[in-house]
Structures are given as structure tokens and as C-alpha cells.
Biopython code that builds the backbone (N, CA, C, O; Angstrom):
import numpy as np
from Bio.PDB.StructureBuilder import StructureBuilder

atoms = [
    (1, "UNK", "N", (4.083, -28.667, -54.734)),
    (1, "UNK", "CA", (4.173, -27.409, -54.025)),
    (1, "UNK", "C", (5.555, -26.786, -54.224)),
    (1, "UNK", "O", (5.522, -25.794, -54.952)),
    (2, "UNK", "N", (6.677, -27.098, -53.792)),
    (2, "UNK", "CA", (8.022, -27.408, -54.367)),
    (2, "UNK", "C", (8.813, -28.070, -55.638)),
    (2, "UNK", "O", (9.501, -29.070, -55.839)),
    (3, "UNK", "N", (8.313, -26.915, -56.405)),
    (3, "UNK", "CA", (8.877, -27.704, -57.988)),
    (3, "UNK", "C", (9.919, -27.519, -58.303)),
    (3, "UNK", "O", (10.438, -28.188, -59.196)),
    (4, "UNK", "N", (10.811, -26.148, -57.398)),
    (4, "UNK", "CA", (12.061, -26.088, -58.291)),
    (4, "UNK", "C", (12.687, -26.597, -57.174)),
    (4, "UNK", "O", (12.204, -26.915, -56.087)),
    (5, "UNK", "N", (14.468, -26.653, -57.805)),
    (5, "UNK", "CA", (15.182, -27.357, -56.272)),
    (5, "UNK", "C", (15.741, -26.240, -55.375)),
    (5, "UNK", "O", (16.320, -26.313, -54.291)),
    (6, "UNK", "N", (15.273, -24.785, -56.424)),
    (6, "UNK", "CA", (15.756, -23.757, -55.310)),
    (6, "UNK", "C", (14.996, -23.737, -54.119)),
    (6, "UNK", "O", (15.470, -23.617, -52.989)),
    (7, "UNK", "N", (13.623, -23.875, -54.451)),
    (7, "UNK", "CA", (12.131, -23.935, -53.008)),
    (7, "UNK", "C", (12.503, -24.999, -52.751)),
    (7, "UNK", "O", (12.439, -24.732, -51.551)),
    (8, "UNK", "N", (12.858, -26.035, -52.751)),
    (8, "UNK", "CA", (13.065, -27.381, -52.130)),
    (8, "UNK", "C", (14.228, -27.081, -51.171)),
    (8, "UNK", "O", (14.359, -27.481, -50.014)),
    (9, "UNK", "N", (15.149, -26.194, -51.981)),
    (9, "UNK", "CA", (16.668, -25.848, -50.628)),
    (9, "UNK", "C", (15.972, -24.783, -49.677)),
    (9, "UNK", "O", (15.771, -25.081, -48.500)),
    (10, "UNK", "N", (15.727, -23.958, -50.013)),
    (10, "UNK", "CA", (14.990, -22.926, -49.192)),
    (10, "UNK", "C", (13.846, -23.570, -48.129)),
    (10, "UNK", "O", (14.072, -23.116, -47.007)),
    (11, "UNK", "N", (12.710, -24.469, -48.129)),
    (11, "UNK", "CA", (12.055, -25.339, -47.153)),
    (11, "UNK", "C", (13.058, -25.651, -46.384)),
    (11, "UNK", "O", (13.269, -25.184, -45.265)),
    (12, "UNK", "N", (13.772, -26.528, -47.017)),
    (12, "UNK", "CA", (14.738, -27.608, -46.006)),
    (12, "UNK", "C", (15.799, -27.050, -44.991)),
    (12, "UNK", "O", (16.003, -27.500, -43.863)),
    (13, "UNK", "N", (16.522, -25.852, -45.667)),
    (13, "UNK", "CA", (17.028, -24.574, -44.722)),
    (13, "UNK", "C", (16.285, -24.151, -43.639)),
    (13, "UNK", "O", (16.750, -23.957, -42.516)),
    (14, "UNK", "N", (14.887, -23.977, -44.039)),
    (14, "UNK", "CA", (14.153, -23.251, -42.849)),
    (14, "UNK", "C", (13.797, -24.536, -42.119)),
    (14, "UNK", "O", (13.834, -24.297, -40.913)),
    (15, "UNK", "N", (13.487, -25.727, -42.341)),
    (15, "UNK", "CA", (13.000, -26.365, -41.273)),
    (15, "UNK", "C", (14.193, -27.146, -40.799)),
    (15, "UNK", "O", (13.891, -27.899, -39.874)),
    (16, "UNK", "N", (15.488, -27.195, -41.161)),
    (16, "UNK", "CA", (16.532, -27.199, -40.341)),
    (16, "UNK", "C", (16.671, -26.564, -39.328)),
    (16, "UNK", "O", (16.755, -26.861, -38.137)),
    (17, "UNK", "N", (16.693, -25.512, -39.979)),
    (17, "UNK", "CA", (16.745, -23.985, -38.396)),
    (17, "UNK", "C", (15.945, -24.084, -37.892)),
    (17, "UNK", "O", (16.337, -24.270, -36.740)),
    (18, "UNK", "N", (14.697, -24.104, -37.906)),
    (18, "UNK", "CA", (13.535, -24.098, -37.323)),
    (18, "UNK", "C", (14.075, -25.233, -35.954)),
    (18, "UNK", "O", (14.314, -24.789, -34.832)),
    (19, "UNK", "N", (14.227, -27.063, -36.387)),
    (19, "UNK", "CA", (14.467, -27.807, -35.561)),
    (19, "UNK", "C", (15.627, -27.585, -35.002)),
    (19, "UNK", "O", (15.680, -27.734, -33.781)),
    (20, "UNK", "N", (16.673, -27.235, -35.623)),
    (20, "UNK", "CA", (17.970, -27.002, -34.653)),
    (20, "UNK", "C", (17.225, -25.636, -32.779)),
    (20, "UNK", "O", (17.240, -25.780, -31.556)),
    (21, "UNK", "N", (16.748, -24.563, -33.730)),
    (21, "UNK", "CA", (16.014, -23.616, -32.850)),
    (21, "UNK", "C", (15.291, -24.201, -31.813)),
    (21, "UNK", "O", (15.593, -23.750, -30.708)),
    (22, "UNK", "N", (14.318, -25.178, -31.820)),
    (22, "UNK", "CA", (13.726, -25.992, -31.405)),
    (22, "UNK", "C", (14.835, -27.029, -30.010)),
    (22, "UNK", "O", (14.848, -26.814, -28.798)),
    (23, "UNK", "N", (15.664, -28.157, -30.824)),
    (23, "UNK", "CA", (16.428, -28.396, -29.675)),
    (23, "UNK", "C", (16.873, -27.495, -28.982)),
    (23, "UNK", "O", (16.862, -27.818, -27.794)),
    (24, "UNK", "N", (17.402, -26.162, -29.230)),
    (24, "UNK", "CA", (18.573, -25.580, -28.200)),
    (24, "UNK", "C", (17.335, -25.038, -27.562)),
    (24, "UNK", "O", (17.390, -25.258, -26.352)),
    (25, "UNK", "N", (16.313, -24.457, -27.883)),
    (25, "UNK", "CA", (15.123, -23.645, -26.961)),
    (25, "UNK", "C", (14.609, -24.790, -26.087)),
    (25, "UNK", "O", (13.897, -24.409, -25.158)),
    (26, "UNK", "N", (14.770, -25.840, -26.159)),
    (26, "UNK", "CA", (14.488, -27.583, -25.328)),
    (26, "UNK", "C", (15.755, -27.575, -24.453)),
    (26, "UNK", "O", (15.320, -27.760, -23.316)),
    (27, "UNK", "N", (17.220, -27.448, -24.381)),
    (27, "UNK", "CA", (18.120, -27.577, -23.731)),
    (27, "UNK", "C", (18.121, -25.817, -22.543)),
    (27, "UNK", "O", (18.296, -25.709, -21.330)),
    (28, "UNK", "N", (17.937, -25.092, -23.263)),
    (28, "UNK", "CA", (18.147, -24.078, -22.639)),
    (28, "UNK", "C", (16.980, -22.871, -21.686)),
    (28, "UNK", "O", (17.137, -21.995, -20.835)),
    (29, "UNK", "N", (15.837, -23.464, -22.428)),
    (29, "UNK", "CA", (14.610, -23.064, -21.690)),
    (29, "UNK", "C", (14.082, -21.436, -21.292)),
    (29, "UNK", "O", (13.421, -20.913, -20.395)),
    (30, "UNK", "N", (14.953, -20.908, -22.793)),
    (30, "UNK", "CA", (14.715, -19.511, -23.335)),
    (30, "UNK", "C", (15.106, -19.147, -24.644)),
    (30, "UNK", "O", (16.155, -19.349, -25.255)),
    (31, "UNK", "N", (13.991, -18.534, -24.975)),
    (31, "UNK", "CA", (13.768, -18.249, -26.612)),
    (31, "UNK", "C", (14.920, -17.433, -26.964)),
    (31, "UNK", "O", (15.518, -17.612, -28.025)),
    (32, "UNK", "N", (15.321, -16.371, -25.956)),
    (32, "UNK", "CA", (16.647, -15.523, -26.717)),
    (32, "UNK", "C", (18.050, -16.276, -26.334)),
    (32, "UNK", "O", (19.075, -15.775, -26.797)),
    (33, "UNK", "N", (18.134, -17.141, -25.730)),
    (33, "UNK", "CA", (19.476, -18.003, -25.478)),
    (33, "UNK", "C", (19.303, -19.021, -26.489)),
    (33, "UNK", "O", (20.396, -19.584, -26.561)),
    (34, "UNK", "N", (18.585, -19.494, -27.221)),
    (34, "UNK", "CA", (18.218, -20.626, -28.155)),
    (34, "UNK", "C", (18.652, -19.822, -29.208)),
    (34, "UNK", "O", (19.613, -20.283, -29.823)),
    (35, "UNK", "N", (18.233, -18.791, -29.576)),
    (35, "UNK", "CA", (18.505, -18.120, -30.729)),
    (35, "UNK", "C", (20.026, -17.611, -30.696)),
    (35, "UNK", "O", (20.855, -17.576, -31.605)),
    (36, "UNK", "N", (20.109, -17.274, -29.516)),
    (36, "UNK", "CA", (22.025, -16.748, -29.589)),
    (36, "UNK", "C", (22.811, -17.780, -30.075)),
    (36, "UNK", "O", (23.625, -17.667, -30.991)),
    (37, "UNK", "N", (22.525, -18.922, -29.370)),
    (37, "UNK", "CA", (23.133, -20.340, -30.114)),
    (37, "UNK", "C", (23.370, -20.844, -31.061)),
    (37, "UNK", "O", (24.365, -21.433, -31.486)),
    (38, "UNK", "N", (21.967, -20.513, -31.623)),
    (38, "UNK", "CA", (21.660, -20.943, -32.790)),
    (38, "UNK", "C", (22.528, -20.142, -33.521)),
    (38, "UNK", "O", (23.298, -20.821, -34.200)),
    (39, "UNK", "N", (22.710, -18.719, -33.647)),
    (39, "UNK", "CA", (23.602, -18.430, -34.207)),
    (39, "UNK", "C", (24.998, -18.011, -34.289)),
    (39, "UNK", "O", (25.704, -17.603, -35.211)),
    (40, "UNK", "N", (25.168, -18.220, -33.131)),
    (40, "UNK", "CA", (27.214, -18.766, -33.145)),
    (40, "UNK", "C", (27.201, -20.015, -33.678)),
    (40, "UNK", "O", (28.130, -20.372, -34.403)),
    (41, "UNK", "N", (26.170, -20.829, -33.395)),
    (41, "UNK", "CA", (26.233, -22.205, -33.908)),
    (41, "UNK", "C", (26.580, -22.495, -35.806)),
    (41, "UNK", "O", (27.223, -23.326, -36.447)),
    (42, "UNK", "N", (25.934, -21.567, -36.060)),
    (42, "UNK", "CA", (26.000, -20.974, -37.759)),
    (42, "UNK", "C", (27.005, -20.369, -38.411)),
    (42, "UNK", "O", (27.528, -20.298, -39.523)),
    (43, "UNK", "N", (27.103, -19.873, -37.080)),
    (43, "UNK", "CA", (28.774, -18.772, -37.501)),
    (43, "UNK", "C", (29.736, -19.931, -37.224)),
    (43, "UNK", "O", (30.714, -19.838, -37.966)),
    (44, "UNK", "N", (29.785, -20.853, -36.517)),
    (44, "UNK", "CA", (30.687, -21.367, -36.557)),
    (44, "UNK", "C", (31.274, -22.414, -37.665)),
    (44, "UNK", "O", (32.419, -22.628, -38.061)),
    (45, "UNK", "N", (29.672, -23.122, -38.086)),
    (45, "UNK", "CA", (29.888, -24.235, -39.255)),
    (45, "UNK", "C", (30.038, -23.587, -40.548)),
    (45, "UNK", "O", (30.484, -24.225, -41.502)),
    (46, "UNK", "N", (29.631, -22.123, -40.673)),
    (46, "UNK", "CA", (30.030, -21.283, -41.740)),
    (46, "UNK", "C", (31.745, -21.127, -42.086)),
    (46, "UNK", "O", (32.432, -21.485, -43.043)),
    (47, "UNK", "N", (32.057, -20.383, -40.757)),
    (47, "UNK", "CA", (33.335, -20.507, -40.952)),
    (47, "UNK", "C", (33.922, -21.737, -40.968)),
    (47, "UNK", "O", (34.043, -21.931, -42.178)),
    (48, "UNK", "N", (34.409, -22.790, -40.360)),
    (48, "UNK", "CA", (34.553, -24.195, -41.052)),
    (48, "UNK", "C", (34.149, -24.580, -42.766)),
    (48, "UNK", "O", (34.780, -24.948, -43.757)),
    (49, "UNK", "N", (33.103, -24.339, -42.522)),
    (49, "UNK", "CA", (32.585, -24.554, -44.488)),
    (49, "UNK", "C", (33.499, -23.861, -45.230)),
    (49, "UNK", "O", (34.083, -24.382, -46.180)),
    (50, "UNK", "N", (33.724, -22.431, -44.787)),
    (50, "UNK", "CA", (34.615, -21.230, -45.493)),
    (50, "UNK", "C", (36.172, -21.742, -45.340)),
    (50, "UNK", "O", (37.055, -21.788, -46.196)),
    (51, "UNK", "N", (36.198, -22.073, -44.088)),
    (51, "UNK", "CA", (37.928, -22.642, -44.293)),
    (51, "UNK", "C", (38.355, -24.002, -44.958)),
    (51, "UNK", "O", (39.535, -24.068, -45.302)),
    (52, "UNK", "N", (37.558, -25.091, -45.184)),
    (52, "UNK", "CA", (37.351, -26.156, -45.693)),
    (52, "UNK", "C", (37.323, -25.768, -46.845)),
    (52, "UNK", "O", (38.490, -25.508, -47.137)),
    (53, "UNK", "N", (36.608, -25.549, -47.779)),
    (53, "UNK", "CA", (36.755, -24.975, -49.472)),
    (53, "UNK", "C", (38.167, -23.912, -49.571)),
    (53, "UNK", "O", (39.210, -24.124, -50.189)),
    (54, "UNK", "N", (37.813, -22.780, -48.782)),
    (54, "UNK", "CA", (39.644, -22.437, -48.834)),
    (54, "UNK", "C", (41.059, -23.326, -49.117)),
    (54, "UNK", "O", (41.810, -23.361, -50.092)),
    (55, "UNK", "N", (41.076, -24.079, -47.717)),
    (55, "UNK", "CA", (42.025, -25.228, -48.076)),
    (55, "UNK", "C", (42.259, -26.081, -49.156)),
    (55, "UNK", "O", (43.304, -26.400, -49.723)),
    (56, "UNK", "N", (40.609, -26.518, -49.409)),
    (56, "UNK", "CA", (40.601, -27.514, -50.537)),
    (56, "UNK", "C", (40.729, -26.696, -51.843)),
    (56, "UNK", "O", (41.199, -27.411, -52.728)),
    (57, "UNK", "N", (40.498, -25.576, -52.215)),
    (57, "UNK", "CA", (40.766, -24.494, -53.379)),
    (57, "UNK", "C", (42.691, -24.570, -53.236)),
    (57, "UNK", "O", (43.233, -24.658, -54.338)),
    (58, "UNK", "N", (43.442, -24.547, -52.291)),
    (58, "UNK", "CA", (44.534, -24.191, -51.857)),
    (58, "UNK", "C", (45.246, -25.186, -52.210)),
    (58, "UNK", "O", (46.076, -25.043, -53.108)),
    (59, "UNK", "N", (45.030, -26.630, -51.454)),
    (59, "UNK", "CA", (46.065, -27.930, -52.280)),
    (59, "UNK", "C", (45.290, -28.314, -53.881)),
    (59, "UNK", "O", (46.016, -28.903, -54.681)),
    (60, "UNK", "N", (44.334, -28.094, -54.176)),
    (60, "UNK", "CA", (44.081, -28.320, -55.801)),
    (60, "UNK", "C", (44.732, -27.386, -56.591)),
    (60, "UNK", "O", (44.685, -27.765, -57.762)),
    (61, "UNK", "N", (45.407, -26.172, -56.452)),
    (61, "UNK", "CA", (45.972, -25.479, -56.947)),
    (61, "UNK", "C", (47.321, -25.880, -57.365)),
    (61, "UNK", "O", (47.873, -25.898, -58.465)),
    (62, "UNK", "N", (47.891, -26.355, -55.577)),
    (62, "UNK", "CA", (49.346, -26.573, -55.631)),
    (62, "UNK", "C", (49.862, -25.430, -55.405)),
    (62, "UNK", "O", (49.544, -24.266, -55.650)),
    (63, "UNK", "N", (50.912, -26.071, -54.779)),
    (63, "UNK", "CA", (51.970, -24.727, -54.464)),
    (63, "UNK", "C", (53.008, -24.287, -55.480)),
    (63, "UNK", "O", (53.340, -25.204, -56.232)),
    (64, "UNK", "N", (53.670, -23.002, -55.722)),
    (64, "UNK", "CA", (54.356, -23.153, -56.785)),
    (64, "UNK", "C", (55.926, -22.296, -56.252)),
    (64, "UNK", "O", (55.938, -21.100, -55.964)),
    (65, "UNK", "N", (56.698, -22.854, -56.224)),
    (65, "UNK", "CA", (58.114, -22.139, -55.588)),
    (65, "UNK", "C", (58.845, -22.590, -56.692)),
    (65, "UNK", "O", (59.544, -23.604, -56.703)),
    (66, "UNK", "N", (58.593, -21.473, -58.027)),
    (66, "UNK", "CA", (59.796, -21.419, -58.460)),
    (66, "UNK", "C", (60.027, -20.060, -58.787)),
    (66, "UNK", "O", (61.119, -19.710, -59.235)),
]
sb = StructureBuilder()
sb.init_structure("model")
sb.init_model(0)
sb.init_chain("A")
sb.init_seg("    ")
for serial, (resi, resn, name, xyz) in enumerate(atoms, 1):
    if name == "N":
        sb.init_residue(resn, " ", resi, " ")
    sb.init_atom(name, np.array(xyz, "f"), 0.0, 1.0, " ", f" {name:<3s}", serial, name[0])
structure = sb.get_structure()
């Protein structure tokens, strides 16, 4: 059903979200507070992901002071 590994990332994305959506709509016991979560929750590991490769782009470079 999933032959390439792009549909294989794309499934696994959605049924991530899907279950992450799932716990917080289980903790919070409303569909639009589950979803708000869900996505600060995204925004947040995004930005981390984004500052993490930054950094790591940043000391593989090296600094150069001359």
C-alpha cells in the first residue's frame, strides 16, 4: 500500500498526530483545547529542531576571528 518512503513518512506523520491529538483530547476533555496543544506542542519541538541544526550547522563550521 506504502511503496515509497515518502507515503511511508507521510502515514507515520499523520498517525503520530492523530495519537498525540488523541492523548491531549484524553487529558483535557475538549476537542479545541487538544488541538491548541497539539499545536504549540509542534511549534515548540519545531523550534528546538530549528535551533538544534542551527547550532549544530554553527560549531561544524567553526568560528573564524581572524
Amino acid at each position: 500500500m506504502f511503496k515509497t518512503k515518502a507515503a511511508r513518512m507521510a502515514a507515520s506523520y499523520l498517525l503520530v498526530a492523530l495519537f498525540n491529538f488523541a492523548c491531549f483530547w484524553f487529558i483535557t476533555d475538549d476537542a479545541g483545547k487538544a488541538f491548541k496543544g497539539l499545536l504549540v506542542a509542534y511549534f515548540l519541538f519545531g523550534g528546538l529542531a530549528t535551533s538544534v541544526v542551527a547550532m549544530n550547522n554553527w560549531v561544524e563550521k567553526g568560528e573564524t576571528n581572524e
